[in-house]
BABADREN-967629 format. One record per residue: z, y, x of N, C-alpha, C in turn. Coordinates in pm, whole numbers. Each point is the difference from the previous one (the first is absolute). Example, Ala and Ser with C-alpha at 12.3 -4.5 7.8 and 13.67 -1.06 7.14 Angstrom:
REM residues 2
{{780, -569, 1319}, {0, 119, -89}, {0, 120, 90}}
{{-72, 105, -35}, {6, 119, 82}, {73, 109, -77}}
This chain:
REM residues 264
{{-8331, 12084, 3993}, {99, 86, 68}, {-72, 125, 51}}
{{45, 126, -35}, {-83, 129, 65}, {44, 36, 125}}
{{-39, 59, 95}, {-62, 36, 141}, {183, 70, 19}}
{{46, 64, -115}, {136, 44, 28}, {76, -107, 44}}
{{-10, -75, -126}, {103, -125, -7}, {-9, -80, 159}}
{{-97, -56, 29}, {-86, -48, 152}, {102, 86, 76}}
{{-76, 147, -18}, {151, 34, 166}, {83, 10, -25}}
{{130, 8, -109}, {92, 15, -7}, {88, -142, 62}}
{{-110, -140, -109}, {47, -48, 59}, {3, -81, 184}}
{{-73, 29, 30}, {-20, 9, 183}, {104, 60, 60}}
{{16, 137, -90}, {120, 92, 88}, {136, -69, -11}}
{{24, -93, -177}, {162, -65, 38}, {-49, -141, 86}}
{{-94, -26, 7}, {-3, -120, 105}, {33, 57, 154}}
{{-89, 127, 31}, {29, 30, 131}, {167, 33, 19}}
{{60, 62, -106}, {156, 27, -1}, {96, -113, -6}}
{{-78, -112, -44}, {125, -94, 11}, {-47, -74, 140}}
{{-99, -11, 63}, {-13, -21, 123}, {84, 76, 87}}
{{-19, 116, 12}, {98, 81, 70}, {118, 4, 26}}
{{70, -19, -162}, {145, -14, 12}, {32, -169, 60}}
{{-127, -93, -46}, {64, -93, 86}, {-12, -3, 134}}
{{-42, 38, 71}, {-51, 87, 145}, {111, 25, 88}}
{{62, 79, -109}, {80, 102, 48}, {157, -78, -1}}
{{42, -57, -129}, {106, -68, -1}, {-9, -161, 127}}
{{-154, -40, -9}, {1, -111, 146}, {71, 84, 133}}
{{-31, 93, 8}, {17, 94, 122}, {202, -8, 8}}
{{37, 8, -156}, {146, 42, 15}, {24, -137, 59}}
{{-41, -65, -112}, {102, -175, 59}, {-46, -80, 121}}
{{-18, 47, 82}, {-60, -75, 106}, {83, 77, 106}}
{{70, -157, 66}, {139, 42, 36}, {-39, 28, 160}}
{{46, 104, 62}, {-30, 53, 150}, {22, -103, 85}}
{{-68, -13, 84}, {46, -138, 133}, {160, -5, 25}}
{{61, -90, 38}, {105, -38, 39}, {-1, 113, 190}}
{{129, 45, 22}, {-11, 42, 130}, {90, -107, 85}}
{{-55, -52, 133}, {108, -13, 71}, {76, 83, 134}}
{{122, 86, -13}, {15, 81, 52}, {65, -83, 109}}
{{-16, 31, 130}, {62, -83, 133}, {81, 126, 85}}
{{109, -9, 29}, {123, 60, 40}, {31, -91, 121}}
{{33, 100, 147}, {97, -85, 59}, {-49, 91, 173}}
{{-40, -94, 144}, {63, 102, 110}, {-165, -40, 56}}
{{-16, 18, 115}, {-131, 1, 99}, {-64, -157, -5}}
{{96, -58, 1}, {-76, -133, -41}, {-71, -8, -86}}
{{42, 102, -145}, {-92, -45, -118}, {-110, 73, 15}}
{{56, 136, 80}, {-152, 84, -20}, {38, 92, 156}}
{{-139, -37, 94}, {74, 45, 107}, {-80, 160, 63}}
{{14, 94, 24}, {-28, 149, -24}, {-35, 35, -114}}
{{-149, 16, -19}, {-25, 34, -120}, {-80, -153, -47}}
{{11, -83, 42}, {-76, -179, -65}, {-180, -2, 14}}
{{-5, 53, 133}, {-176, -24, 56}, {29, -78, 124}}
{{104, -25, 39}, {4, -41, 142}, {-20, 58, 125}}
{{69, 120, -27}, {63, 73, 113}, {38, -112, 152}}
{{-62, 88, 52}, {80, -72, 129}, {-3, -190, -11}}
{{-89, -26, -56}, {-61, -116, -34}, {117, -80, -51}}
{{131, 41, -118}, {118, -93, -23}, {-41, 72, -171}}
{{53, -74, -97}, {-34, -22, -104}, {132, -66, -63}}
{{13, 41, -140}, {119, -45, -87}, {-70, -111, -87}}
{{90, -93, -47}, {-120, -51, -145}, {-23, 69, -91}}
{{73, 71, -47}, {-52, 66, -90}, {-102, 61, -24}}
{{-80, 46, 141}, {-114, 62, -3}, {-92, -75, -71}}
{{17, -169, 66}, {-98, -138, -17}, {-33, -88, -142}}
{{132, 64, -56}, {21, -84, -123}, {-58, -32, -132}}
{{-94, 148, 14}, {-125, -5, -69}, {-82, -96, -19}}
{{-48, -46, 122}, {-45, -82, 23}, {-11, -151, -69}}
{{100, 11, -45}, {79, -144, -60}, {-18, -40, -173}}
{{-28, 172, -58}, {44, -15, -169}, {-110, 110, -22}}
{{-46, -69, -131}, {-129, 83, -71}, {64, 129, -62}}
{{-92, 118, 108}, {31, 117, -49}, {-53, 83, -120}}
{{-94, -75, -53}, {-36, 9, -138}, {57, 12, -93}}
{{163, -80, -12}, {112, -64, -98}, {97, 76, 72}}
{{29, 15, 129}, {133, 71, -14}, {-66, 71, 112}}
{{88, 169, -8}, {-17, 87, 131}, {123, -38, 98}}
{{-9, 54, 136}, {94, -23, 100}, {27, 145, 60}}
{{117, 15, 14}, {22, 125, 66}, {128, -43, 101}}
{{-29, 35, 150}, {89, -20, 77}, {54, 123, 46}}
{{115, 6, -47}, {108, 155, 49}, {117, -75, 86}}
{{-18, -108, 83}, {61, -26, 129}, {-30, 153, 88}}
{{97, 9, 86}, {-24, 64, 110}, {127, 4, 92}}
{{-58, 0, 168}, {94, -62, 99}, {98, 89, 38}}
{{104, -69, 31}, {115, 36, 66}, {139, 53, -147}}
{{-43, -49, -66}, {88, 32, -140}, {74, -138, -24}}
{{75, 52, -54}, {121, -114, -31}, {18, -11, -159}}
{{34, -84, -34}, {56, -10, -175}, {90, 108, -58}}
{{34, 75, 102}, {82, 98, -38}, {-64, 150, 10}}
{{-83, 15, 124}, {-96, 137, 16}, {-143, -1, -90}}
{{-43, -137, -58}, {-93, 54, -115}, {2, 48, -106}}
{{184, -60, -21}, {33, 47, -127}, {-14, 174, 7}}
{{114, 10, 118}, {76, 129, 3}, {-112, 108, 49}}
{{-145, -53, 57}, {-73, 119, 21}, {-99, 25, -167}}
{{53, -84, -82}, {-51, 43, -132}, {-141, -103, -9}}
{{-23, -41, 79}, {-134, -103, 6}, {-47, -86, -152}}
{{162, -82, 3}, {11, -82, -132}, {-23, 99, -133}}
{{74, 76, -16}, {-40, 114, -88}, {-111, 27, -88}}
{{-114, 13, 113}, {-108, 51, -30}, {-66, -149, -72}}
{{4, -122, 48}, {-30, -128, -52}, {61, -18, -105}}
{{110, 20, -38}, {107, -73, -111}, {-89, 102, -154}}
{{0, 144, 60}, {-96, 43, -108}, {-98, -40, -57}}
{{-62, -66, 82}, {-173, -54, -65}, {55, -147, -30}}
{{77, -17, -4}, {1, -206, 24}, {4, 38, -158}}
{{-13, -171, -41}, {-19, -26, -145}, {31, -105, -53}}
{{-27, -61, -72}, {23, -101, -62}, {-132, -147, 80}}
{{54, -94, 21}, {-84, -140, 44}, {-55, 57, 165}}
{{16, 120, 47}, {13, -6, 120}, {76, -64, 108}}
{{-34, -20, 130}, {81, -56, 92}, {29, 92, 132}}
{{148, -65, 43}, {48, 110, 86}, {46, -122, 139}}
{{-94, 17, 116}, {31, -91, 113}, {71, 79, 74}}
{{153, -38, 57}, {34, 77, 92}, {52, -111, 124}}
{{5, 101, 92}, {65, -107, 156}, {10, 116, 90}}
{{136, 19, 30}, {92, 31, 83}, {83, -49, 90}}
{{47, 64, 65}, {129, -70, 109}, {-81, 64, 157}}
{{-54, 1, 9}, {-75, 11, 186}, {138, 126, 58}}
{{-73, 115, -82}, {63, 114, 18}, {157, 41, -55}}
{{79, -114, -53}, {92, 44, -81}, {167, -45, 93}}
{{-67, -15, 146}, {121, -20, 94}, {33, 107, 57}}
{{-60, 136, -12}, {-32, 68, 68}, {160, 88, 20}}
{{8, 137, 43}, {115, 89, -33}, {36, 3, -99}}
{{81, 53, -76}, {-4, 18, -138}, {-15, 148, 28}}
{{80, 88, 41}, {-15, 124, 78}, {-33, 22, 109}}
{{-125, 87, 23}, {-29, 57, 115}, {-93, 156, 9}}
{{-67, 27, 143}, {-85, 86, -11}, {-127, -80, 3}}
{{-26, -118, 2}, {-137, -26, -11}, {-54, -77, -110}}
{{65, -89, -49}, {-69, -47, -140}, {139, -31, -116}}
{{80, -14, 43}, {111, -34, -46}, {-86, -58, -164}}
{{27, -116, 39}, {-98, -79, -142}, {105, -115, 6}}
{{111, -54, 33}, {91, -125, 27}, {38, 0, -139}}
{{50, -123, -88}, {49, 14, -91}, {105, -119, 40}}
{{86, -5, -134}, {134, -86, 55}, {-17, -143, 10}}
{{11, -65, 51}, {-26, -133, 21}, {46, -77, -174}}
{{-50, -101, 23}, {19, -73, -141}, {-84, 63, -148}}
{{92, -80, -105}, {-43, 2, -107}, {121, 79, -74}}
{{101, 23, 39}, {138, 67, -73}, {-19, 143, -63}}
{{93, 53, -43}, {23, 119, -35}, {39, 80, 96}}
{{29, -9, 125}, {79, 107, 108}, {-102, 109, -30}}
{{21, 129, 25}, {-54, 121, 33}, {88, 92, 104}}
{{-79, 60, 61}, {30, 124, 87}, {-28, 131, -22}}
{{70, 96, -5}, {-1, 109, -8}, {-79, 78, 148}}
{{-132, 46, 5}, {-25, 68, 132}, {-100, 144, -47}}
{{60, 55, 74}, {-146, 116, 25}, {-54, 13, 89}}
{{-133, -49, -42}, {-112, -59, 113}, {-40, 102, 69}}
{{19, -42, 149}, {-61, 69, 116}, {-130, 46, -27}}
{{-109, -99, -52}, {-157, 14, 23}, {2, 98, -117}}
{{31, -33, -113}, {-87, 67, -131}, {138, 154, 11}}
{{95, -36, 2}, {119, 129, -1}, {-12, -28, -129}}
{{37, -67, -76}, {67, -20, -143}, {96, -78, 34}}
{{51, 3, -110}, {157, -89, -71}, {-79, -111, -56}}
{{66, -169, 17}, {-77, -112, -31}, {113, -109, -58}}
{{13, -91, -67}, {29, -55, 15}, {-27, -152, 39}}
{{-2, -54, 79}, {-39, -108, 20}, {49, -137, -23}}
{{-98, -85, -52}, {21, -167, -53}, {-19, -105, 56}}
{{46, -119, -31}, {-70, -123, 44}, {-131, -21, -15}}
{{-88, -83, 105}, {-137, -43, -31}, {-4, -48, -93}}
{{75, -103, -61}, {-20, -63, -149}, {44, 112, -105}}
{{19, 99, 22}, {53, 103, -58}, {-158, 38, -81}}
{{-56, 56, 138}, {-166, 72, -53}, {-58, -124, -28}}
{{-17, -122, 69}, {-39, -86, -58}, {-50, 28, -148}}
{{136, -92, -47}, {32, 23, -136}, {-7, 147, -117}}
{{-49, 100, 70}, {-4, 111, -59}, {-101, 4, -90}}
{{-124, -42, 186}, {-190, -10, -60}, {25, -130, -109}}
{{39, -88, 34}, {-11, -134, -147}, {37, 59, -105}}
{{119, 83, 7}, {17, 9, -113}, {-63, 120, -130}}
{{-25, 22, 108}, {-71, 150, -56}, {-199, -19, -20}}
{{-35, -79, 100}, {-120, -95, -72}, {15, -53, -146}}
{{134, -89, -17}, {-4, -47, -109}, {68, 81, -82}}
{{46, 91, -17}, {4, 119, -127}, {-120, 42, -15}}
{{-160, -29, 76}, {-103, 45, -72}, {-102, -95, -43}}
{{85, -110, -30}, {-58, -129, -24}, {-119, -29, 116}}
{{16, 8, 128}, {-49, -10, 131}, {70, -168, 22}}
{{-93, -20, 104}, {37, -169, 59}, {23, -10, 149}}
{{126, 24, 2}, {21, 33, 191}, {-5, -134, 54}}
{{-10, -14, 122}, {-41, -123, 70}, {60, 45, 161}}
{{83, -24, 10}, {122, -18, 139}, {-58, -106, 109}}
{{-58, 60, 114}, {-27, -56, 135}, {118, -21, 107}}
{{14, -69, 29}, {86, 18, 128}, {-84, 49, 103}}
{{59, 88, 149}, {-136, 47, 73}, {-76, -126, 79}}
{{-138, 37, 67}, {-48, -58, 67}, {85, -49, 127}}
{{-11, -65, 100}, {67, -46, 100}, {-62, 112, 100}}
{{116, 15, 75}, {-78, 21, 193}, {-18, -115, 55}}
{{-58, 86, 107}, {-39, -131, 73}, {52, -17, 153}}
{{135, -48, -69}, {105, -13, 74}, {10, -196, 2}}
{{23, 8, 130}, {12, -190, -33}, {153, -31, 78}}
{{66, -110, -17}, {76, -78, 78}, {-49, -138, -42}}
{{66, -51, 158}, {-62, -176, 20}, {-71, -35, -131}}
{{-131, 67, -6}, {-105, -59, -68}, {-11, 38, -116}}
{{95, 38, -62}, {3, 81, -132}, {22, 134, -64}}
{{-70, 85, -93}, {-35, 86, -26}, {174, 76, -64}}
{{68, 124, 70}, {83, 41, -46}, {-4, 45, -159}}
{{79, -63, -80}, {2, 26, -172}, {74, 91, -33}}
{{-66, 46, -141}, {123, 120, -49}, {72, -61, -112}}
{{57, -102, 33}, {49, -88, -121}, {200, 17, -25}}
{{41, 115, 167}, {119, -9, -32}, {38, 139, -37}}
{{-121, 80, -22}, {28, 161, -12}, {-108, 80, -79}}
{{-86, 41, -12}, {-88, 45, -91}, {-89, -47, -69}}
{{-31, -130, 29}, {-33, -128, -51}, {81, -2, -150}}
{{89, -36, 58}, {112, -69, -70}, {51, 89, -100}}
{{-4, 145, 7}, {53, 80, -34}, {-108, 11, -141}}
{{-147, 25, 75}, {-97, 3, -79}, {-14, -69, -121}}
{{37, -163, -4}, {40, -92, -53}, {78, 15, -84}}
{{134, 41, 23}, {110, 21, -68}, {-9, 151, -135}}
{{-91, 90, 81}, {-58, 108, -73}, {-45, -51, -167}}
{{-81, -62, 41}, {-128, -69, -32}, {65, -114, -133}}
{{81, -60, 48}, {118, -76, -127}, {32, 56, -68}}
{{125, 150, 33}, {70, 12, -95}, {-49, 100, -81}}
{{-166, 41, -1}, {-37, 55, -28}, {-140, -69, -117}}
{{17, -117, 49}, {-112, -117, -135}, {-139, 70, 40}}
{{0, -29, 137}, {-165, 88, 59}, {-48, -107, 71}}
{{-134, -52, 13}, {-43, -89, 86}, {33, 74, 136}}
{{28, -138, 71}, {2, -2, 113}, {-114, -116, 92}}
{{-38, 42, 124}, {-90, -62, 114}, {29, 10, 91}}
{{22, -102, 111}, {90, 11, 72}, {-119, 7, 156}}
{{-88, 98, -25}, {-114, 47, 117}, {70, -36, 125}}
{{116, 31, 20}, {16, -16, 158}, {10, -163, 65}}
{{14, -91, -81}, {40, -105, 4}, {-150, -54, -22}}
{{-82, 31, -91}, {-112, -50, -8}, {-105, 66, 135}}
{{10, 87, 31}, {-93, 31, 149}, {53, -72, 112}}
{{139, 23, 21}, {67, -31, 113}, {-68, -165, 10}}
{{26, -103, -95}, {-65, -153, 23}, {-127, 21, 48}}
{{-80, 75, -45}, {-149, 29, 38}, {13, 44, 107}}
{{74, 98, 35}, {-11, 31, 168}, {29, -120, 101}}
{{81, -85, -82}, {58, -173, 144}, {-77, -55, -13}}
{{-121, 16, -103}, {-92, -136, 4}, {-92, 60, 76}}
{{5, 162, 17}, {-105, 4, 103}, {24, 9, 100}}
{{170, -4, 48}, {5, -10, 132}, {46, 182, 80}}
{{74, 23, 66}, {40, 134, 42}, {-95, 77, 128}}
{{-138, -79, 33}, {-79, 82, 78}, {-86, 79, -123}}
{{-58, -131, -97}, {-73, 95, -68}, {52, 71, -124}}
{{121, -7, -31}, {79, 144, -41}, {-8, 124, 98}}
{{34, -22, 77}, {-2, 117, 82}, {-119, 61, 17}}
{{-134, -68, -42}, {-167, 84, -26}, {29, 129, -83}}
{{71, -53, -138}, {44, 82, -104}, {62, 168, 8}}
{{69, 8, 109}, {83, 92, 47}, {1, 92, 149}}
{{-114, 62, -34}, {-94, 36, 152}, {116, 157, 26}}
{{98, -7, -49}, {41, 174, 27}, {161, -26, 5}}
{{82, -102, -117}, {124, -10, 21}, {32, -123, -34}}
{{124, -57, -73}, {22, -123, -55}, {47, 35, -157}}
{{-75, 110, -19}, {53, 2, -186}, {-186, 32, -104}}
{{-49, 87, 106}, {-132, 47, -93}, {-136, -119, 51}}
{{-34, -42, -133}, {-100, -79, 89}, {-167, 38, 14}}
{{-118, -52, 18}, {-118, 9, -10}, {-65, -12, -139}}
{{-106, 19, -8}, {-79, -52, -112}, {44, -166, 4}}
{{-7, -61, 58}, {30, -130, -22}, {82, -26, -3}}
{{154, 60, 75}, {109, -40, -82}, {13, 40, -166}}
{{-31, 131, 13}, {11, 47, -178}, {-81, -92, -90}}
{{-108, -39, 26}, {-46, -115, -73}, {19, -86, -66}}
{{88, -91, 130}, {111, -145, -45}, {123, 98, -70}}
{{41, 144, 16}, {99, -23, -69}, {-25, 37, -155}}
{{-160, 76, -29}, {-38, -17, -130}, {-50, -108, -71}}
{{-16, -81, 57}, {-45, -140, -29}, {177, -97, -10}}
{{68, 32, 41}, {114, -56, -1}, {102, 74, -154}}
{{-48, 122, -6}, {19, 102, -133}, {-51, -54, -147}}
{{-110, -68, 53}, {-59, -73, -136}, {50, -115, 5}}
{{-7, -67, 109}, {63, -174, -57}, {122, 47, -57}}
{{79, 65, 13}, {140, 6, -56}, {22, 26, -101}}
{{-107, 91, -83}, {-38, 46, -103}, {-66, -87, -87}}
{{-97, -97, 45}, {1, -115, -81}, {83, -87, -36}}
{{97, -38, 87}, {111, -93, -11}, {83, 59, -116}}
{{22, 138, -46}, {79, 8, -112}, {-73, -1, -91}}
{{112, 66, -110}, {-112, -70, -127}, {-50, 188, -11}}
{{-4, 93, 30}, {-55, 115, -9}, {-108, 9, -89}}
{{3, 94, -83}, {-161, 34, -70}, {-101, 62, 143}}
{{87, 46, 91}, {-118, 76, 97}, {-111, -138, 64}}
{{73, -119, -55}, {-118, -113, 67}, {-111, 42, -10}}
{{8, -14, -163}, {-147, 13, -92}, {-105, 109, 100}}
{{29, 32, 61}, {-89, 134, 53}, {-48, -25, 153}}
{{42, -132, 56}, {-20, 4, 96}, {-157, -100, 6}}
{{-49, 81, 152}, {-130, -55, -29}, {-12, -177, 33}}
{{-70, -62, -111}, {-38, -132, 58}, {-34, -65, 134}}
């Protein structure tokens, strides 16, 4: 073989290396995202622990190998199922979402609120129905129309799953509100609602508030109240903890692909 032949052939060896190089590069599918949506509980100022109270969402990391999937928490407080939509928040997420991604949301804290006002007017209509209201909002000075919570609910599910996304419906965390001994539930109103979202929409559901709240009676209502050094809704690093740790048991219990990712 002459000294030509030698490099020529080196050069289609180095070229078919390359192109296989290059085509590994195409098929190698981007991490899975899990995008987390919802009010101060999930992510509470900006999720360092401001004022020493903390969302889970900040924590949740913690839980699932970030190697295999990324986490991005776009919680932020005092928003309702209806003002994340409407300040365009979801928007900016629904663009990047994709296919085998997951979409955690949990609402309700903030969604009792006004429906109209001058200060947050974030209220949306009670239930899961179709009612709407016609208002032009005090705060923003636009024309709005406004829906049921199962309304937006069902918006983010459904609109997750037009991008072949995997939404996953929380009911909220509990306050820490007690009567004779037991932890007040959201099982007859945003709970429930959440739930009902969450059905007619073929979206997993976890029923978080119900699963912390038992954890809070077994520990008893002095040391709940450690949890909550400022009000009875935002808690500490250690409440946010149990309620990210309460985020994953629930998440194991279904049959979710997001198991696979959680750490051993």
């Amino acid at each position: 073989m002459s000294h030509l032949q030698k490099n020529n052939q080196r050069f289609f060896l180095f070229l078919i290396l390359c192109i296989g190089v290059t085509a590994s590069a195409f098929l190698t599918k981007p991490k899975p995202v899990m995008y987390i949506i919802g009010d101060s509980t999930v992510r509470n100022g900006t999720g360092k622990g401001g004022d020493g109270l903390w969302g889970w969402g900040s924590i949740i990391q913690d839980y699932f190998d970030t190697t295999r999937i990324h986490i991005e928490n776009h919680a932020i407080g005092g928003r309702s199922s209806r003002t994340f939509l409407t300040e365009g928040r979801w928007e900016k997420i629904l663009a990047n979402l994709k296919e085998g991604d997951y979409v955690l949301m949990q609402f309700g804290h903030n969604d009792g609120g006004a429906i109209n006002d001058t200060s947050r007017a974030r209220g949306s209509i009670k239930g899961v129905g179709e009612e709407m209201v016609e208002i032009d909002n005090l705060l923003t000075k636009k024309h709005e129309t406004v829906h049921s919570y199962g309304w937006y609910m069902k918006k983010y599910i459904s609109e997750a799953q037009s991008k072949g996304a995997i939404p996953i419906v929380f009911s909220l965390v509990p306050r820490n509100v007690w009567k004779e001994g037991k932890v007040q539930r959201g099982n007859e109103d945003y709970g429930k609602w959440a739930a009902e979202s969450a059905l007619a929409s073929k979206a997993l559901f976890i029923d978080l508030n119900e699963i912390v709240a038992q954890k809070y009676e077994k520990l008893g209502e002095e040391k709940v109240r450690a949890f909550f050094p400022k009000d009875h809704t935002h808690p500490n690093y250690e409440g946010a903890k149990l309620n990210a740790e309460s985020v994953v048991e629930g998440i194991k219990n279904t049959s979710s692909g997001l198991r696979k990712y959680i750490l051993k």
